[in-house]
N, C-alpha and C positions, 0 to 999 in steps of 0.2 A: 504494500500500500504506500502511496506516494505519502512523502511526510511535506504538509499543507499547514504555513501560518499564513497571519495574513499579512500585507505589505506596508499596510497602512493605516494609520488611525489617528483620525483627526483629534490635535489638542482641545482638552476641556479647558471653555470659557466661562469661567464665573459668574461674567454679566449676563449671562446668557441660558445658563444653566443646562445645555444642549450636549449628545454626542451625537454622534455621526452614525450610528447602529440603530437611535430611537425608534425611528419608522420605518425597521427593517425588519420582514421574516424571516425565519429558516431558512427558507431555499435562495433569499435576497442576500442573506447573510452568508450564506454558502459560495454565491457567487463573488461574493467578496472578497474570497480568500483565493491565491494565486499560490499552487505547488510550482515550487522552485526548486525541487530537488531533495535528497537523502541528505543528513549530516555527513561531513567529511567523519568526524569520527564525534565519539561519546553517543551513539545510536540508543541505547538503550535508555539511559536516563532522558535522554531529550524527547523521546517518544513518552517515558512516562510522568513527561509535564507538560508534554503537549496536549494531552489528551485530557485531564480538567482545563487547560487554557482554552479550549475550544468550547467547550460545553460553559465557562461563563460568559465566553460572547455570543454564545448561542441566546440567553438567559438576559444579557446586558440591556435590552433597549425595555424588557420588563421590570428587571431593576429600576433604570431611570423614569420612567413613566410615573413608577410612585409619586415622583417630584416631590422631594423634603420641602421644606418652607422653613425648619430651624437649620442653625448655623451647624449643627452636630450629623445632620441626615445631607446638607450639601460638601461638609467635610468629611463625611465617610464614603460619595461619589468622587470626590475627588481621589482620597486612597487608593479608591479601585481600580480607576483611570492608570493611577502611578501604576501600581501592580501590574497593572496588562502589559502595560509599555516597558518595565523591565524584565517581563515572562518574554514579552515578545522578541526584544534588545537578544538576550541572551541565546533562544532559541537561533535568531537568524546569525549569532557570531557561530555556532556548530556547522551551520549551514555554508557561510560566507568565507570564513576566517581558513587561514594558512593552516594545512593538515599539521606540518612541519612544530608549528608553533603552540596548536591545539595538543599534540603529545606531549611537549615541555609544559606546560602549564595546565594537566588535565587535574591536580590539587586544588588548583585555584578556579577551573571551570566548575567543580562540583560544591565547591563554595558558593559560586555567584549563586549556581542549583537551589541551595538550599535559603539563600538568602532569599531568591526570587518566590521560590515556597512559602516561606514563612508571611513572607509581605501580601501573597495571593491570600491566603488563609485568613491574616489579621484583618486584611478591607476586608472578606467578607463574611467575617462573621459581623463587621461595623453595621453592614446593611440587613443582615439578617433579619434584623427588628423592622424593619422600615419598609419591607413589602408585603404581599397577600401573601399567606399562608401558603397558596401551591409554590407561589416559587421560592419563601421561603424553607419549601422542602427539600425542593430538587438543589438549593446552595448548602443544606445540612449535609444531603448525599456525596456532595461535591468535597467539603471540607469533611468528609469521613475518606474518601478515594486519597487526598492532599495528605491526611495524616499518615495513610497506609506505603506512602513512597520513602523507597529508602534509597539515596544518589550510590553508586559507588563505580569507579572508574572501572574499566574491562579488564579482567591483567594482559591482556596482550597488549594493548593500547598502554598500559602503565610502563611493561616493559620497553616496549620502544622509546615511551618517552625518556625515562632513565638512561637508554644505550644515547639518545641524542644527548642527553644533559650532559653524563660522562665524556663526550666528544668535546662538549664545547668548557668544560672545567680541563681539560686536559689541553685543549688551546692549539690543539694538532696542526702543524703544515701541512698540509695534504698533498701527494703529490702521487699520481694512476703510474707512472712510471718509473715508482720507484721500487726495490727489490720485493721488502718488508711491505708487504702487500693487507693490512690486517687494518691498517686504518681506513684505507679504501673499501674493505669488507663489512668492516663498520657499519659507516654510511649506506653501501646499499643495501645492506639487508635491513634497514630501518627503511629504507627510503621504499624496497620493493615491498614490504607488508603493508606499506603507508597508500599501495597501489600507484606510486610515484616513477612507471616504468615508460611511458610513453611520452610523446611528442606535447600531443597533446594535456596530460596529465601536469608535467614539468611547467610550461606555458601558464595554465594557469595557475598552480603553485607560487609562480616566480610573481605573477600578478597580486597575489592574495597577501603577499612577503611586502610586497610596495606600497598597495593599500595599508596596510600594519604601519608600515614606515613613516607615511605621510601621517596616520594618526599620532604616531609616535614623537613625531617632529610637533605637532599642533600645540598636543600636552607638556612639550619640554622636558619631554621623559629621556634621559639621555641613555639610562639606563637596557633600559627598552629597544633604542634604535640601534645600541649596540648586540644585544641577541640579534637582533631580526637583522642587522647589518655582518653577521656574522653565518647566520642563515644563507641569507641572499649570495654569500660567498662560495659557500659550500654547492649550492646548487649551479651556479653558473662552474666553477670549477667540476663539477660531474653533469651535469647537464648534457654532454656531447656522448659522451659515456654511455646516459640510462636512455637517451632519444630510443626510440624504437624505429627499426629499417622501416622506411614505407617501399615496397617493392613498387616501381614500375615497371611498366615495360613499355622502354624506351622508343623512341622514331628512329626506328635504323636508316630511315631516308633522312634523317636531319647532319644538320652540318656540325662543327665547333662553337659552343656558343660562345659567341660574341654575337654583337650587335656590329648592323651594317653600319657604313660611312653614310652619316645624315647634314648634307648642308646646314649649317647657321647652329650644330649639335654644340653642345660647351665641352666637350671633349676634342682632344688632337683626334681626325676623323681615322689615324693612321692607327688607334687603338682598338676600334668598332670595324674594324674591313672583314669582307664574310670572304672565304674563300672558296666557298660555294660547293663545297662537296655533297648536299645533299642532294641537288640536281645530279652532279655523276655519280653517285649511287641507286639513287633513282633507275638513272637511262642504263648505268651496268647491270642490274636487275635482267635489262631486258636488251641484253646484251646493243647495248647504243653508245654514243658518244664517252669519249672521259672527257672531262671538264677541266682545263687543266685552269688550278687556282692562278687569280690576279693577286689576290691580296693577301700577306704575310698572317699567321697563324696569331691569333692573338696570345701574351704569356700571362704567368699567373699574377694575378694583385701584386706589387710589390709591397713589402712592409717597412713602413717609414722608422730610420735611427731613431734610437730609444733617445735621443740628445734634439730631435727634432720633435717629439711630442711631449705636449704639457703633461705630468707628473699626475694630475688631477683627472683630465679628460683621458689622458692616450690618446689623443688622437694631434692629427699636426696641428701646427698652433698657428692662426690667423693673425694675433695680435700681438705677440710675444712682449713681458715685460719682464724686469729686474725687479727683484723686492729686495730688502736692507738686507737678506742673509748671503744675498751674489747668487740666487739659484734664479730660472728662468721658469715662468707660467704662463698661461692664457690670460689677459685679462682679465675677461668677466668671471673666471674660475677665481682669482685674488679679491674680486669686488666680490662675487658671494662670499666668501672665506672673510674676508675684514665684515660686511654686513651682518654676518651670524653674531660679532664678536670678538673672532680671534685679534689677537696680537704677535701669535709667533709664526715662525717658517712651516709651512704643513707637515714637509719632510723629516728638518732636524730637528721641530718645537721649540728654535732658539728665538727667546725673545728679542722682537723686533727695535731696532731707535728707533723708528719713525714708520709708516705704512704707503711710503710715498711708492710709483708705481716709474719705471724707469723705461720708456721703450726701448726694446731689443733691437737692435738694425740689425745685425748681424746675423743675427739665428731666422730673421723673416727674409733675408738673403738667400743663406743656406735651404731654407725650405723652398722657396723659389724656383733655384738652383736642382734643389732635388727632383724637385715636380716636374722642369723642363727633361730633363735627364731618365725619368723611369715614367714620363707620357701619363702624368697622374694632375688632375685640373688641380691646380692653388687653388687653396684655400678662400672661398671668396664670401665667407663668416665664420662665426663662432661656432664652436660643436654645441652643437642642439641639445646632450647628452651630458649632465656632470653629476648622474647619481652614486653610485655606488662607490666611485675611488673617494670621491668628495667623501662621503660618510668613513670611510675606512681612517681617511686621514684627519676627519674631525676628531675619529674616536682614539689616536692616537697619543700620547701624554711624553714624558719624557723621553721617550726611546723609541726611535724612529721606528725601529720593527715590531714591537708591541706593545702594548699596557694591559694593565691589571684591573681589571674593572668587576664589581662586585653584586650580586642580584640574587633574587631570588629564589636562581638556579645553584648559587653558589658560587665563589671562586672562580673566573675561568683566566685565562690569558687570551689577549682576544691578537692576532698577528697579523698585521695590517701589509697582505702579499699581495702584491700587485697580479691581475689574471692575466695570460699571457695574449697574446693580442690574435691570434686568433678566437679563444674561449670568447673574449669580451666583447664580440661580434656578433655573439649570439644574444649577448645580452643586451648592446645597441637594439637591435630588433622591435623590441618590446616599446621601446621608447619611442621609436619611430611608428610604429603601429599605433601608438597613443595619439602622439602628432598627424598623422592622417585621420582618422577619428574625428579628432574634437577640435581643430583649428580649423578656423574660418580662411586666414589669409591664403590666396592661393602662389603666391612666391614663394611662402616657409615652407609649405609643404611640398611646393617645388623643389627647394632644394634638397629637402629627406629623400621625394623621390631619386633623384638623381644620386645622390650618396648611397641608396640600395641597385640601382643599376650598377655602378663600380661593386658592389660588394657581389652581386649577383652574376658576375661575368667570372666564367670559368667555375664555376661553382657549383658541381651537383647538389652536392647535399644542401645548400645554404637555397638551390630553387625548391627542393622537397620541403623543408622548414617551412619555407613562408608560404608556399601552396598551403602544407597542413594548418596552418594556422593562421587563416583569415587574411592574407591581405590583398587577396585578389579582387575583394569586393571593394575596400579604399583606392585601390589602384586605377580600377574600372571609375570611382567616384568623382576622385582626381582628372582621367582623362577626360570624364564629360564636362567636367568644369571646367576645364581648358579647351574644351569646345564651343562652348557657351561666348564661351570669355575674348574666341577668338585672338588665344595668346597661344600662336603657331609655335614659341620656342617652349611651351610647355607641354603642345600637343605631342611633338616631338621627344621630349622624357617621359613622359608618360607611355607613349607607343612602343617606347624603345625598353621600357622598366619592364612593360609587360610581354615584348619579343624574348627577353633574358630572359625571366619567368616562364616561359613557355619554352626554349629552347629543351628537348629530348625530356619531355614530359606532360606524354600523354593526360597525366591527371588534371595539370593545369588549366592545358587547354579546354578539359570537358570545361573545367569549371569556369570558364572564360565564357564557354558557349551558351553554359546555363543563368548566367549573370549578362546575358545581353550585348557580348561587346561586338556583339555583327551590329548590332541598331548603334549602337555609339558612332563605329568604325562610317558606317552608312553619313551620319551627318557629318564627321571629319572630311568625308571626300567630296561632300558640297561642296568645298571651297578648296582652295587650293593651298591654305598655309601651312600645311606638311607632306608633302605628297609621296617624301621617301619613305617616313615614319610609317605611313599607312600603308604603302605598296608592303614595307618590310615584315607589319604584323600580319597581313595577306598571305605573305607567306608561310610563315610559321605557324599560323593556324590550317592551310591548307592540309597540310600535312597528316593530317585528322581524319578519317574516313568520314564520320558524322558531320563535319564541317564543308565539304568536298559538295552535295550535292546544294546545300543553304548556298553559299559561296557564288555556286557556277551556275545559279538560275535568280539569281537578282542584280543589285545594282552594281556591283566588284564588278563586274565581268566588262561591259562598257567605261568603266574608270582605268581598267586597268589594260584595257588596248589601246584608249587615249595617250596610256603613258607611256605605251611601247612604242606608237606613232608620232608623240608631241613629245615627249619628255625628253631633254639635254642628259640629265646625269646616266651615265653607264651604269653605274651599278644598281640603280633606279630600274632603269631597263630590265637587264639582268634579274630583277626580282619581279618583274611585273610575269616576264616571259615564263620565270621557273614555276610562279602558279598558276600561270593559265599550263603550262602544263600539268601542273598535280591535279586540277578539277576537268582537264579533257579526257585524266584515264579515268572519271565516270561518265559511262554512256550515257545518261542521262542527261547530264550538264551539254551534249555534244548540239542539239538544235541549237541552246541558247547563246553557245558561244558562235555560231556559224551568223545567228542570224544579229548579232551583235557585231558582225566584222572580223572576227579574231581571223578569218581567210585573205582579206583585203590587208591588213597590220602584217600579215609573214610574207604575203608577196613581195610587199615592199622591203622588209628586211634581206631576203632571200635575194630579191634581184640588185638590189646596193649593199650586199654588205659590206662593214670594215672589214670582215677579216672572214675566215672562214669558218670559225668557230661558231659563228652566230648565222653562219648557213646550217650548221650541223645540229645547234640545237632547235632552227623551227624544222627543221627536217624532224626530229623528234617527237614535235608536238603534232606537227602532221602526218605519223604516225598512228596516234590516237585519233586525232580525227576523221583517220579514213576506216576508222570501223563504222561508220555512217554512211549507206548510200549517198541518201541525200549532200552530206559533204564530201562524198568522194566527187559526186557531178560538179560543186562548187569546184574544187580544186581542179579540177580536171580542163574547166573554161579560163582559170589563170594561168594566162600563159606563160606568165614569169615566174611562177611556181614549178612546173614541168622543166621548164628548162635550167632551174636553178639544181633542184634534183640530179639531172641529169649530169648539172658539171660534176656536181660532189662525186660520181661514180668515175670520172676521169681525173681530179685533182684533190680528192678527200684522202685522209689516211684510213685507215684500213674498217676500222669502227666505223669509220662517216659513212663510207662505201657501203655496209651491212645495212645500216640503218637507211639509205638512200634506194638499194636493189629492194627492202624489206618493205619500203611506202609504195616504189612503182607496181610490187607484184601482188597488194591489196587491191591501188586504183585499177592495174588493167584488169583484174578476177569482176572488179563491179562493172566495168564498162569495156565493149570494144572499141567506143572512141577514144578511149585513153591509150589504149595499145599502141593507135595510127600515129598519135602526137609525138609519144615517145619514141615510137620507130625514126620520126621525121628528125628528131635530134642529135641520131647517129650511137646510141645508145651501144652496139651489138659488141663493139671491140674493147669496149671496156668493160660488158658483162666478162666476155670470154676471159678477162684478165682474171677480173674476179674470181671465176669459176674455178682458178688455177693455183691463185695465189691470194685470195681473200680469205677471211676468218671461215673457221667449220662454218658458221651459222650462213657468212656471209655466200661461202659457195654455194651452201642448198639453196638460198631464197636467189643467185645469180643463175644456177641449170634450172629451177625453175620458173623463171621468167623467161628464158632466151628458150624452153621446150615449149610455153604458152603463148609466145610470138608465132613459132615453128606452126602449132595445131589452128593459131587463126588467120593463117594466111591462107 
């Protein structure tokens, strides 16, 4: 049975003498209440006080109805009111609250327990006197149930919390790679009974840990934020560890992910270059062309000198300054740090002379310098992110590596170790998913986007992460707002964040498809202020079976022969053409590209092209299209199509040749007219060649075409 309080209950006003339940029934009252789920943990006792706390609001609008009129009958409605709201308070922190945290302090949950008991029982015995006798009964039955509950924590749940508290009194360095493997064994064997083993699971934990934080900061509990800042360490240090594999199964037709080269992109475009192998994967499939890449293979993120990122953030530093101990930080990382209060160095806690803030030339050089040199955009703001080092180095005291701080866990030493910079990428995430969310401005969240494009390029595991956890749906949020907005340099990160995202991940993509982003994609190509961005997500969703025939029977299909027809940029081209190939290999899509143009768009590439390469690949595409009568006739009356064909079999390499004998011996099998055309182009001595010394595939489809000529003459 779902475990059901309610969310909400409007404060008792005196002047007014009113709740919010009064002119509710049962079943009005029922509907009032919203199940949001099982307790993370303490299941038992919180069922066994949930269950009078339902039954006096079941009772509450007959209670009230009494209406006292002495001071004694409206301050014992008021009691009652309190009571709900701390049954209720307590109930939803089992529900809401960090599993992690809820183990350490299951003592003091069964306190609030009983605390909240006792307070339900005393309001209502106060009103007992003050209503009709029937419901006077049914509140005696109530506080006979209340007296009959005894709290007591589960010992499984008591043990783990114990094995956690042990960890954090023992103040352990943790480290998965080290021989003495028993503190790591620790941790997850608390963390897997905790059901703390997946993606998802982790995710929201590390949430539940920051909500805690923030209350913790509210209250000035310093205490407090150091547990829960000592938590949060723990799991981002194992967190990579307990992820659970999300299997996919990959697009073996896709390419290396990177992102294409996008005009007017804020990235050097020489870092985003595709080199296109998923098209020559594709066409070797079916035995066609190789592609031979233009553009250099993108490498992996570099990771910036620990001497170039702020101490605070990790991350490079935009602002670089000096404070009085000679050490160098971010600015606004120093202005929060001096605003909390402090006066000393974060690092060595040497009290400060003065808090004056000294710009770095030097080190915003060096970063510069660096950025030009490993093709990584400078810095162009602050890091959006200064949680968790910040806190580590708040909690810090004399001794740079750790202090002793004291709670009522006991004793622990809490060791302020910096996570290593990939770990703490995972933990960025989180933040950045906050900030897509809840920020209005669409420049800030511009820039997150693009800061997860860098993190997402080359990246399996880090596109699986954020597919499983939500941020497909902000991402898509973002691009539509950037559509709206008519702010082409954001359409463009956006399109590009979610081509990274989708690169060799089937899951993505559904979930792309089921979030709508053909109808988004559809009014980006109204207009023209991204046109690579959008040809480039075209692609990578083609890739898709389910996407293939949506794609190749609406509005894509005339956008994207435009751009093979009109568009300047090559690599633009290049991606317009590889998905009108990926949706021509569904027969279905084949009327609507024919009667869209896509025949008229290859002729003209076919009979001018640059190079040969880009005869070889519409040769390809009209391949598939000649599994259609109907468009075998179309191709059949251009006559620059025919003849373009035809050279490939006298000046193509050996693949083009296969794939060029493989289109003629479709078109002539559908039409005798087509046999006359190519006979007339002199075809005969270049099959023979073929026949001799072209690929296996390419001699069968060259003997028989030149035996098919033989039988209709």
């Amino acid at each position: 049975m779902a475990f059901a309080i309610i969310l909400h209950f409007t404060c008792f006003k005196p002047s007014h003498c009113c709740f919010p339940c009064l002119n509710m029934g049962t079943s009005e009252l029922e509907d009032y209440f919203l199940t949001i789920g099982e307790p993370k943990l303490h299941d038992e006792i919180s069922r066994s006080l949930c269950a009078p706390y339902v039954k006096v609001l079941t009772i509450f609008p007959h209670v009230e109805s009494a209406r006292p009129r002495s001071m004694s009958g409206i301050q014992a409605l008021c009691a009652l009111h309190t009571a709900l709201e701390k049954t209720k308070n307590i109930l939803q922190h089992c529900v809401e609250c960090s599993k992690l945290y809820l183990a350490i302090t299951g003592d003091s949950v069964v306190l609030k327990f009983e605390k909240a008991r006792n307070m339900l029982a005393d309001s209502l015995r106060r009103v007992e006197d003050i209503v009709p006798h029937v419901i006077g009964c049914q509140i005696a039955e109530i506080l006979d149930e209340l007296r009959k509950i005894e709290f007591s924590l589960d010992p499984v749940e008591k043990q783990i919390g114990d094995e956690i508290i042990v960890l954090l009194q023992q103040g352990i360095n943790f480290n998965p790679s080290s021989s003495d493997s028993s503190e790591f064994q620790s941790f997850h064997k608390a963390a897997s009974k905790l059901g703390i083993t997946s993606s998802e699971a982790i995710l929201l934990e590390r949430r539940s840990l920051k909500n805690l934080m923030e209350r913790a900061r509210g209250e000035e509990n310093k205490r407090k934020e150091a547990i829960i800042a000592h938590l949060l360490h723990l799991m981002s240090k194992y967190s990579k560890l307990f992820r659970t594999e999300f299997s996919d199964d990959n697009d073996s037709q896709e390419s290396v992910p990177c992102s294409p080269s996008i005009g007017g992109s804020l990235e050097d475009s020489s870092l985003f270059g595709r080199n296109g192998c998923a098209f020559d994967h594709q066409m070797s499939k079916l035995s066609s062309l190789s592609y031979k890449p233009n553009f250099r293979r993108s490498e992996q993120m570099p990771v910036p000198p620990e001497e170039l990122r702020c101490p605070i953030s990790l991350q490079l530093m935009y602002d670089p300054v000096i404070i009085a101990s000679g050490l160098t930080y971010e600015r606004v990382c120093m202005e929060r740090w001096f605003a909390d209060g402090h006066n000393t160095c974060p690092e060595t806690q040497q009290q400060l002379p003065h808090l004056s803030l000294i710009p770095n030339h030097s080190v915003k050089r060096l970063v510069a310098s660096w950025c030009e040199q490993n093709g990584v955009p400078i810095p162009d703001g602050p890091p959006v992110s200064l949680d968790l080092n910040h806190w580590r180095l708040a909690l810090s005291q004399s001794d740079s590596s750790n202090s002793r701080l004291l709670g009522n866990v006991g004793a622990y030493i809490y060791k302020a170790v910096k996570d290593d910079y990939e770990v703490n990428a995972f933990g960025l995430y989180e933040d950045f998913l906050n900030i897509l969310e809840k920020e209005d401005d669409l420049m800030k969240k511009c820039k997150v986007v693009e800061q997860i494009r860098h993190l997402l390029k080359d990246d399996e595991e880090a596109r699986t992460y954020l597919g499983a956890n939500g941020f497909v749906r902000p991402f898509l949020g973002f691009l539509e707002a950037a559509v709206s907005a008519r702010n082409g340099k954001a359409q463009e990160i956006g399109a590009m964040a979610l081509f990274n995202l989708a690169v060799n991940n089937n899951r993505n993509k559904e979930l792309m498809l089921e979030l709508a982003v053909l109808t988004i994609l559809q009014k980006m190509i109204a207009t023209t202020d991204s046109v690579g961005a959008a040809t480039a997500l075209y692609l990578s969703l083609s890739y898709l079976e389910e996407a293939k025939p949506i794609i190749g029977t609406t509005e894509p299909v005339p956008f994207l022969i435009w751009v093979l027809k009109h568009y300047t940029d090559v690599q633009c081209k290049l991606d317009a053409l590889h998905t009108l190939y990926n949706i021509s290999s569904h027969h279905t899509n084949i009327p609507h590209l024919v009667s869209s143009g896509v025949i008229d768009a290859l002729e003209d590439i076919i009979a001018h092209p640059s190079d040969h390469n880009w005869r070889g690949k519409c040769i390809t595409v009209l391949n598939c299209l000649a599994s259609s009568k109907a468009a075998c006739d179309d191709i059949t009356v251009a006559p620059g199509l025919i003849r373009g064909i035809a050279t490939s079999l006298d000046v193509g390499e050996h693949v083009e040749q296969e794939q060029a004998a493989t289109c003629l011996l479709k078109l002539c099998n559908a039409t005798e007219k087509c046999s006359q055309i190519v006979l007339q182009e002199g075809v005969i001595p270049s099959l023979v060649l073929i026949s001799v010394n072209g690929t296996t595939r390419g001699k069968q489809k060259a003997q028989k075409l030149l035996m098919l000529f033989r039988e209709q003459r």
